[in-house]
N, C-alpha and C positions, 0 to 999 in steps of 0.2 A: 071633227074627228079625224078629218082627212089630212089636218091641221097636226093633231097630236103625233097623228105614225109618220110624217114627214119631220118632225124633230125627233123621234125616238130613232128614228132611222140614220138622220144627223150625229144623232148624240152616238150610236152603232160607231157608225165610219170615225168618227173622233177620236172615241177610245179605242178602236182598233189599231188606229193610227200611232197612237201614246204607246200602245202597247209595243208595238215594232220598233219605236225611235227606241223604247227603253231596253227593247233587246240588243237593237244595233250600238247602241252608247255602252251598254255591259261589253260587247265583243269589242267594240273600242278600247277600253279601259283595262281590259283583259290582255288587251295585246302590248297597251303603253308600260305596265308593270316594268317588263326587262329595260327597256328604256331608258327609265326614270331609272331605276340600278345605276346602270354605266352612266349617265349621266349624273350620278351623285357620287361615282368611283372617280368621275373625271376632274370633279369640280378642284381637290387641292392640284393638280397638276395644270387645273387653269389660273387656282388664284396662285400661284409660284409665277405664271409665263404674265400675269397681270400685276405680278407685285410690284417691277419698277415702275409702270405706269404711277401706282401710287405713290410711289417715294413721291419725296420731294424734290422739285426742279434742279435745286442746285446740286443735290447727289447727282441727279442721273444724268445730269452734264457732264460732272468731273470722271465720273467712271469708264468715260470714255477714249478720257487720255490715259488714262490709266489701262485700259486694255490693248492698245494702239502699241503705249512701250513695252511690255508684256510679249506680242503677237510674233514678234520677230525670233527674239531668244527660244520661245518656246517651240518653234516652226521648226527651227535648226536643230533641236532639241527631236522632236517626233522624225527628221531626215535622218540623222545618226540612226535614230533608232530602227527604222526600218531597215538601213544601210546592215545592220548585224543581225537582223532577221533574214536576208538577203547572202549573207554569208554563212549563214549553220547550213545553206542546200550545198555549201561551194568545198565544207569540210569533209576529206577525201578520206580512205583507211589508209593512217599511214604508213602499214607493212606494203602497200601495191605503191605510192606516191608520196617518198616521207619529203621531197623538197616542196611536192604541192601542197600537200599537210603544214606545211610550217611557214610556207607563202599566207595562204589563209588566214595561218594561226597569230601571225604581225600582224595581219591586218586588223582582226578582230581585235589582238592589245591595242592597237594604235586607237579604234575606233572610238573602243572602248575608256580609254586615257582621253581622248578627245570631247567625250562626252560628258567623262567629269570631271574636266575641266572647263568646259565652257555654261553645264547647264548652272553654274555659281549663278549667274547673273537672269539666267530664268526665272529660277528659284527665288530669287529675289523680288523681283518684280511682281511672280505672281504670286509672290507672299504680302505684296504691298494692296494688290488685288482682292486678295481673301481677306483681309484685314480692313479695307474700306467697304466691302459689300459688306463685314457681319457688322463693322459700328456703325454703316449709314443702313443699315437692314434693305439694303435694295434684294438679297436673298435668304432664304428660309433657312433655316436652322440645316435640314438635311443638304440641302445644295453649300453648305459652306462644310460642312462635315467629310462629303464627299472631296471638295477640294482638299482638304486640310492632308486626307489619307496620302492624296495622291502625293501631294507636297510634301509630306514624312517617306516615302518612297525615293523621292528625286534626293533628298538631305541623305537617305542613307547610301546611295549608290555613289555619289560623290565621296564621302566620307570612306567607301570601302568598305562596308560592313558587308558581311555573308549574303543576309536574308534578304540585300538590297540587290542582288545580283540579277539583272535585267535574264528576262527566258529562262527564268527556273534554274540559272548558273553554267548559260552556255560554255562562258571559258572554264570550270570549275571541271567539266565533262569532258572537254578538248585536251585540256590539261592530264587530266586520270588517260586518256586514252593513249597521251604521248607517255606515261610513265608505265604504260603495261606495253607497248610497244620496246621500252625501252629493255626492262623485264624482259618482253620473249629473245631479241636481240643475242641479251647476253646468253639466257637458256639454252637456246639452239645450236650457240657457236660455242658452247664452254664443254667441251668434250672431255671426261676425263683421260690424261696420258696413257698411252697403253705402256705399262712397267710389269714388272716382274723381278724377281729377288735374282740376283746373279748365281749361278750358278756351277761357274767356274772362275778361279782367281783372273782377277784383271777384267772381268765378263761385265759389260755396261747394257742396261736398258734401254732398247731405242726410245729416243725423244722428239715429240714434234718441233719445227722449230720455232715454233712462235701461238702461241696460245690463243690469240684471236686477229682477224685477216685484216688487213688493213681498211679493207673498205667498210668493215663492220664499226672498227675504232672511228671513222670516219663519220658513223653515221651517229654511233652516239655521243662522238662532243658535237653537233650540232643538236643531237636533243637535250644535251645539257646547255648548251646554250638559250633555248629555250626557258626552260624548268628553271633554270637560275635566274634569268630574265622576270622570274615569277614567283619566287621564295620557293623553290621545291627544292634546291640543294641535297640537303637532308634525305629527302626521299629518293634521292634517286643514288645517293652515297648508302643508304639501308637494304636496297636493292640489291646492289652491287657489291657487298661486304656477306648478303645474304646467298646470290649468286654465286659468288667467284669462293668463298670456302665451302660451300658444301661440296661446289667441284672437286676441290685437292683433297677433302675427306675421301672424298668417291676413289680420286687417283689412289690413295694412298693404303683403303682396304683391300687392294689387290698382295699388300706386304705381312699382310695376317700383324696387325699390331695388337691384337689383342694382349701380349706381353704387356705391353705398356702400363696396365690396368692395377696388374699384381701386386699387392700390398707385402709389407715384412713379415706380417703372419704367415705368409701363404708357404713360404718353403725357410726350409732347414736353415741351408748356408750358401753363402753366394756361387758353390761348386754348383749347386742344384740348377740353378738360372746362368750358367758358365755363356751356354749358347744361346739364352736371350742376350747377354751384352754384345755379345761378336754380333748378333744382328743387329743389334742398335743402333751400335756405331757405323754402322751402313747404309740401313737407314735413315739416321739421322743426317748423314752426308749427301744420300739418294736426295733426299726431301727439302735440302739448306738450297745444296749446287742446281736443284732442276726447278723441283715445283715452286720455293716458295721466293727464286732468285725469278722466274719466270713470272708469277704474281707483281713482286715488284716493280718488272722493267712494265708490266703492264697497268697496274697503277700510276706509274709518271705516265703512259700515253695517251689514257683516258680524261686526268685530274689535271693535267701542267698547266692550264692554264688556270685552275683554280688556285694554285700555290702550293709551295713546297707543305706547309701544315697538312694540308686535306690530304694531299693521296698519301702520304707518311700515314698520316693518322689511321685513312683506310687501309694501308697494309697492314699494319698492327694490330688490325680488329680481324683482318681474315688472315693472318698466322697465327694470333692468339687462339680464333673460334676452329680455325683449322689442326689443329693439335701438334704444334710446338712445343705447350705447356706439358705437354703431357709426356712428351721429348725428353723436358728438364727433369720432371717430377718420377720418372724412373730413376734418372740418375740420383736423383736424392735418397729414393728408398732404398736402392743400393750402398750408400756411403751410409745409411742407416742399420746396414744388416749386422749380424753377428762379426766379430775379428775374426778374423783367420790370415793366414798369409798368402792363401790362393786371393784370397781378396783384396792384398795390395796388387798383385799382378792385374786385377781388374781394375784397379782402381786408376791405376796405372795407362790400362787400356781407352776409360773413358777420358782420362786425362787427354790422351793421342789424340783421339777425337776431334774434338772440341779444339786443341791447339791445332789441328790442321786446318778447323773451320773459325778460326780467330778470326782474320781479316774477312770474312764474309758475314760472320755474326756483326762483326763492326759497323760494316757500309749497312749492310741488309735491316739489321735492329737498332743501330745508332740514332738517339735525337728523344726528344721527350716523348713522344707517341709509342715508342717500345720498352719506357719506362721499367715498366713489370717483368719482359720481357728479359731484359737488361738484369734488373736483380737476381731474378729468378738465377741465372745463367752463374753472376757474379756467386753467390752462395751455393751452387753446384760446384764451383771451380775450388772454393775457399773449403768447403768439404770434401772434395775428393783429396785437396793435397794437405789437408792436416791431418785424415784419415790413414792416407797412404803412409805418411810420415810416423807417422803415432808407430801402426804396424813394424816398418823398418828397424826402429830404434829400437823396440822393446822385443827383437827378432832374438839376438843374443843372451838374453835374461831367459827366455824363453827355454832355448836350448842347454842352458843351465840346468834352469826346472827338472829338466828330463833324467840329470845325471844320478839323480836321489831313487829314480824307480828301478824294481830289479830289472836284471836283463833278460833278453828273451829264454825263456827254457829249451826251444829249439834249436839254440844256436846260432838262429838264423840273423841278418842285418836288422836292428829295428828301422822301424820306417820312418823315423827322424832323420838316420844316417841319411838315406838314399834322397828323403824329399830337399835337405836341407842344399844337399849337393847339385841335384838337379836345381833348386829355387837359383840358388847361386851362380849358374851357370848361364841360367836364363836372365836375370840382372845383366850380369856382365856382357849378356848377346845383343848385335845392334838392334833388335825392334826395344829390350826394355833400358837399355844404361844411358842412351838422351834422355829419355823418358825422366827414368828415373833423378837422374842428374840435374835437369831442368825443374823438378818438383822440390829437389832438396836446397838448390839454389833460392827460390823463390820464399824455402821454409824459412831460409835462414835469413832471406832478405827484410822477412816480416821482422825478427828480431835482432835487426840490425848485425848483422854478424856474416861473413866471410866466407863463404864456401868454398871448399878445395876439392878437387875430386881425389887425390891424397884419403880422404875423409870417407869417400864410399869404396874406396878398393883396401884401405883399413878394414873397416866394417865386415864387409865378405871374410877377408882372409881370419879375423877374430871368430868368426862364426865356426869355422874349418878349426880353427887352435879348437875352439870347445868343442866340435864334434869329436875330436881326438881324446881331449881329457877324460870327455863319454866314453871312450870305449875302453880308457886305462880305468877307468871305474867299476861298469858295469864285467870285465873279464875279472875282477876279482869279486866279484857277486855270487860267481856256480861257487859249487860244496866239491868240486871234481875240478883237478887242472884238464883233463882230457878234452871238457865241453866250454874251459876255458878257452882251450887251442883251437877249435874249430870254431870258435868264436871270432877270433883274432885272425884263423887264415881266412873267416868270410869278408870279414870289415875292410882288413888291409889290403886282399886282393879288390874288392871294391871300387878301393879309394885310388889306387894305383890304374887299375884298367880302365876305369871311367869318367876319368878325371883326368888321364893322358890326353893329348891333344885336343882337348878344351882350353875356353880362354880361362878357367878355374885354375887348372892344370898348368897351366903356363906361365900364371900367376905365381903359384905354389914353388911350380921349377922342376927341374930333371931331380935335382939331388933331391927332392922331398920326395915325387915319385919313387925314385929307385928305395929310397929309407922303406919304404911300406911296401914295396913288391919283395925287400930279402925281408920283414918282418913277416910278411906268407910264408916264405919260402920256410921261415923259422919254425914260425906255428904248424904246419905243414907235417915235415919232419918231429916234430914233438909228438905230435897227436900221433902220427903215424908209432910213431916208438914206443908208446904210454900205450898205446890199444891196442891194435892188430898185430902189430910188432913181437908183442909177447909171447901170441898163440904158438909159434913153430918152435919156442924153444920144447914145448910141451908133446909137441911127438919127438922125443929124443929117441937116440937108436941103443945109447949104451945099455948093453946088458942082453941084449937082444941076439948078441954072436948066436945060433941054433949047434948043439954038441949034444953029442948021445945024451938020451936022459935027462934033457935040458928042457923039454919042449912046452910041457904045461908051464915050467915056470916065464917059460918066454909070452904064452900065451896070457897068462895072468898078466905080465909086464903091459904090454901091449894094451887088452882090457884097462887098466888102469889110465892107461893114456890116452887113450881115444874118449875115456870117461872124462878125463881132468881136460880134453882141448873142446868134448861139446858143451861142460859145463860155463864154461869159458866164451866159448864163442856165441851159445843161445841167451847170454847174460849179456854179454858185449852188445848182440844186432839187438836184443829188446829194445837196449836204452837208446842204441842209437837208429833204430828206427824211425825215431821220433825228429830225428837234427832235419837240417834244412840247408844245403848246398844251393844257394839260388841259382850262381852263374854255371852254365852249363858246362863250359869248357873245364872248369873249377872242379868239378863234380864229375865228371869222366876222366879228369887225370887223377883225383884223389881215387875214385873205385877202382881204377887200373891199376895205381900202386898198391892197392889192398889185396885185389888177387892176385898180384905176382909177390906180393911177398906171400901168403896164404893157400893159393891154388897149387903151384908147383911141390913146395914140400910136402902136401898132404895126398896130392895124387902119388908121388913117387913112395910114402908113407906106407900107402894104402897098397898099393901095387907089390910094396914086398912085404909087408907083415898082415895083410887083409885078411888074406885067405886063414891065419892062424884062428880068428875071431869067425868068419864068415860059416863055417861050419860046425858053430855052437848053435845051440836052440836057441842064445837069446842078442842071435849076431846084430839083430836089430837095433838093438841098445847101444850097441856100442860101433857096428859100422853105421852109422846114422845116415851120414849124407855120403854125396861122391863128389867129386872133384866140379862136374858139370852143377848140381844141385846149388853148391857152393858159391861157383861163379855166378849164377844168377839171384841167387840172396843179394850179394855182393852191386848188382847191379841197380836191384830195386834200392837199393840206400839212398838218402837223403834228396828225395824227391822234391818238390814243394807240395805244401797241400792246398787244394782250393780256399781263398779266404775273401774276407768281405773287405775293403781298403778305403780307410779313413786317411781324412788330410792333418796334419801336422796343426794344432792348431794353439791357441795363449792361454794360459794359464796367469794371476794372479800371482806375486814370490810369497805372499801367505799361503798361498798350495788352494786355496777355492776356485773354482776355474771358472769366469765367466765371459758369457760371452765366446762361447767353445766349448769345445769336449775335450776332454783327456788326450792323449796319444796312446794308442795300445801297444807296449813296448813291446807284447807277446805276437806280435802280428806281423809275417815274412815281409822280407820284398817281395817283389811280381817278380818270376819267372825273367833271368834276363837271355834271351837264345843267341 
């Protein structure tokens, strides 16, 4: 028994024993789990570092030389390359160091040219490399995959392609930063002019005298040097076209162009826009002689060494953007307006212009890059002087036209007489007879034919003949010789007084003058004789002796007279109340002849047979006025009256008028004092 509990006791400790190995073997196996993981995570990264072993001998011999030739190229290959990792720490901000900036910046090209140029034969090699590992299979699919990428990398940055640019496009970055550097450059230093509209004749704008400082021009042909170095040309010619005209816009709003804009709809006739062309042409001179002469000499200092094409070409793009165009494109819509003949005087004006600025339009716009500019200019010029021309010639026909409408009811000068005289005067003055001259020469050179100035002092004096014929016309138009004569002493003393010592006038001559100073003096005396002349015969005395028993009937005589000189005389000033004496001198010597022939006999009249009348009940009737009354009636006579004043303007010889308005023959001169 003692026997059985000594093995049951055995048999205890055994399995007790079992029982503990198999807890400790559990905590074992428990722990080996992660283990066994990583060690079955490792295993392709071990059969990859075991596969040449496998190859076979004669692979994993050769692939030896084959990495030996390889080893070197590629070496020289990862030294560049650090070398331009080594330099993006060395790239400076080129506004504080633009020579260190551009030290750097050769280096990096250079490194960079160095690199793709020599990793050719890298590339090769370890393409010879990749190519015997994947056919002798000494490496796995993904280890030759990963070669392959890298080796599509090295092919593109030789090559030059973008996305091959080693650092995320170091140079592509260095590059942007020299072309916004080059950008502020110009920004900072492009000031607009300080200008202003003249103000007084001869009165000039101060000017800087040079646009941008030399050490700035300095700084950016060596960034163009660079950038060109690099294909940026373009971009830094966009910059700079972008730059430098928005500047002279800047300059140039200081001169309110907003005229410039104005379309033919906008106004009437070219009187209306008289004083946008006077500024134009000044303008336009301000902006040829300063800003855009000073643009150019600064385009050759920036571009010269790129050649005469580029900086031409970039003037032309910032005169065009800078508003030249818009320069010409006035003057068109003006050679576009309505006829009139204030409008050859303008036309005339911008002709001046433009001939003044001939040889700077030449050098300034000349060569193909100004092309448009050029046209543009050429068809301004070819419209202003066939326009001008047109008007001139058809100036005479015009004044014909006129002789057909009645004449004025006031007596007064129409306003054809006076504008035609003054046009003509102004012709013949030295600002328009080169002008003029020079345009008609050029008319006639187009159609081969001869100009004489014979031919333009013709012209004028024809104009004068017809304005004459006009007025032997229009004085047999009144229903009345009286408002005939006041008609004729206005015209001829006109033509005589204001036409004297002018070059018109001198033209004309003494003896044509003096013909129309006694053809006043004529009409004058007529009028005077046919009108007011008549009233004093009408206080006569005869009959009037006073003798006993005489005296109602003298009083009735009297009555009768006084009755027949108011009827007379408030019939006379109605109608000519209405007339119009413009020149003033004209018009106080005719009223002073009217009260001396009128004032004295009616005061001395009145003085000895007044009182027969004055102490009737109905003395009022018939002693009307006094002597004083009288003189001031007399005085108020042919005043002018306020009017509205139209320019002289064409008419069609079918009588439709286009292109113009009528002339209102019923419409004074201006007041001349």
């Amino acid at each position: 028994m003692d026997k059985g509990i000594e093995h049951l006791i055995s048999a205890r400790k055994l399995l007790k024993a079992s029982v503990e190995k198999s807890k400790a073997l559990g905590l074992s196996l428990e722990k080996a789990g992660p283990r066994l993981n990583e060690i079955n995570q490792r295993l392709p990264s071990l059969e990859v570092a075991i596969r040449p072993i496998r190859a076979e001998r004669d692979a994993l011999s050769a692939v030896g030389g084959h990495i030996n030739r390889a080893v070197v190229p590629a070496a020289a290959v990862l030294k560049v390359f650090d070398a331009i990792h080594g330099l993006e720490k060395s790239l400076s901000d080129p506004q504080y160091d633009l020579p260190g900036y551009l030290g750097v910046l050769k280096r990096l090209e250079e490194a960079l040219r160095f690199l793709g140029e020599n990793c050719g034969m890298a590339i090769q090699w370890l393409a010879d490399i990749v190519e015997y590992l994947e056919d002798h299979k000494v490496a796995d699919e993904w280890f030759i995959s990963g070669l392959k990428k890298a080796l599509n990398g090295l092919r593109e940055l030789e090559a030059g392609e973008e996305k091959g640019r080693l650092d995320g496009g170091l140079l592509e970055v260095a590059l942007n930063r020299l072309e916004n550097e080059f950008r502020r450059l110009l920004i900072e230093n492009s000031v607009p002019l300080p200008m202003s509209s003249p103000t007084l004749p001869g009165e000039q704008a101060v000017i800087a005298p040079s646009p941008l400082p030399v050490a700035v021009i300095q700084k950016l042909q060596a960034i163009l040097g660079r950038l060109i170095a690099n294909e940026r040309l373009e971009n830094c010619i966009s910059i700079y076209i972008e730059v430098r005209s928005s500047n002279v816009r800047a300059s140039l709003q200081a001169l309110n162009l907003d005229y410039l804009e104005i379309s033919v709809s906008e106004f009437n006739d070219v009187a209306s826009i008289e004083v946008y062309i006077t500024q134009w042409g000044k303008h336009l001179e301000f902006a040829v002689k300063h800003l855009f002469e000073a643009e150019y000499k600064l385009c050759n200092d920036v571009f010269e060494r790129m050649g005469l094409d580029v900086w031409k070409s970039c003037f032309a793009k910032i005169a065009a953007q800078a508003g030249i165009l818009a320069f010409l494109q006035f003057g068109k819509t003006v050679t576009e307006s309505k006829k009139d003949p204030i409008k050859l005087l303008k036309l005339l004006d911008i002709f001046a212009s433009l001939s003044k600025l001939r040889l700077d339009f030449n050098r300034l716009f000349g060569g193909a890059p100004c092309a448009e500019i050029q046209n543009l200019t050429r068809d301004l010029i070819k419209r202003v002087i066939e326009g001008a021309c047109e008007i001139f010639w058809e100036l005479l026909v015009q004044v014909e036209l006129q002789r057909h409408t009645p004449p004025p009811p006031d007596c007064s000068i129409p306003r054809v007489v006076t504008f035609i005289t003054d046009f003509c005067n102004k012709l013949l003055g030295d600002d328009y007879k080169p002008i003029l001259t020079q345009v008609l020469v050029i008319e006639r050179s187009w159609k081969h034919e001869k100009f004489q100035e014979r031919i333009l002092i013709t012209e004028l004096l024809n104009l004068v003949k017809a304005i004459e014929l006009n007025l032997e016309a229009w004085s047999k138009g009144y229903e009345d010789a009286v408002s005939s004569y006041v008609f004729l002493m206005n015209n001829h003393w006109h033509l005589y007084k204001y036409l004297k010592g002018t070059k018109l006038g001198v033209l004309l001559g003494d003896s044509w003058l003096r013909d129309h100073e006694q053809y006043k003096e004529y009409s004058s005396s007529m009028f005077l004789r046919e009108s007011w002349g008549k009233l004093p015969s009408l206080l006569s005395r005869e009959g009037l002796i006073l003798f006993s028993g005489g005296r109602a009937t003298a009083r009735n005589l009297v009555k009768q007279r006084l009755k027949s000189f108011n009827e007379a005389f408030d019939a006379m000033y109605k109608k000519q109340s209405n007339w119009v004496i413009a020149d003033r001198d004209l018009r106080e010597k005719t009223v002073q002849v009217i009260i001396q022939t009128i004032v004295p006999v009616y005061r001395s009249y009145m003085q000895n047979y007044g009182p027969l009348v004055e102490q009737d009940q109905s003395a009022s009737k018939y002693a009307k006025y006094t002597a004083q009354s009288l003189e001031k009636m007399f005085s108020s006579l042919f005043h002018p009256k306020p009017v509205k004043h139209s320019s002289f303007k064409v008419r069609h010889p079918s009588g439709k008028f286009n292109n113009g308005v009528v002339v209102d023959q019923y419409q004074t001169s201006p007041t001349v004092n």
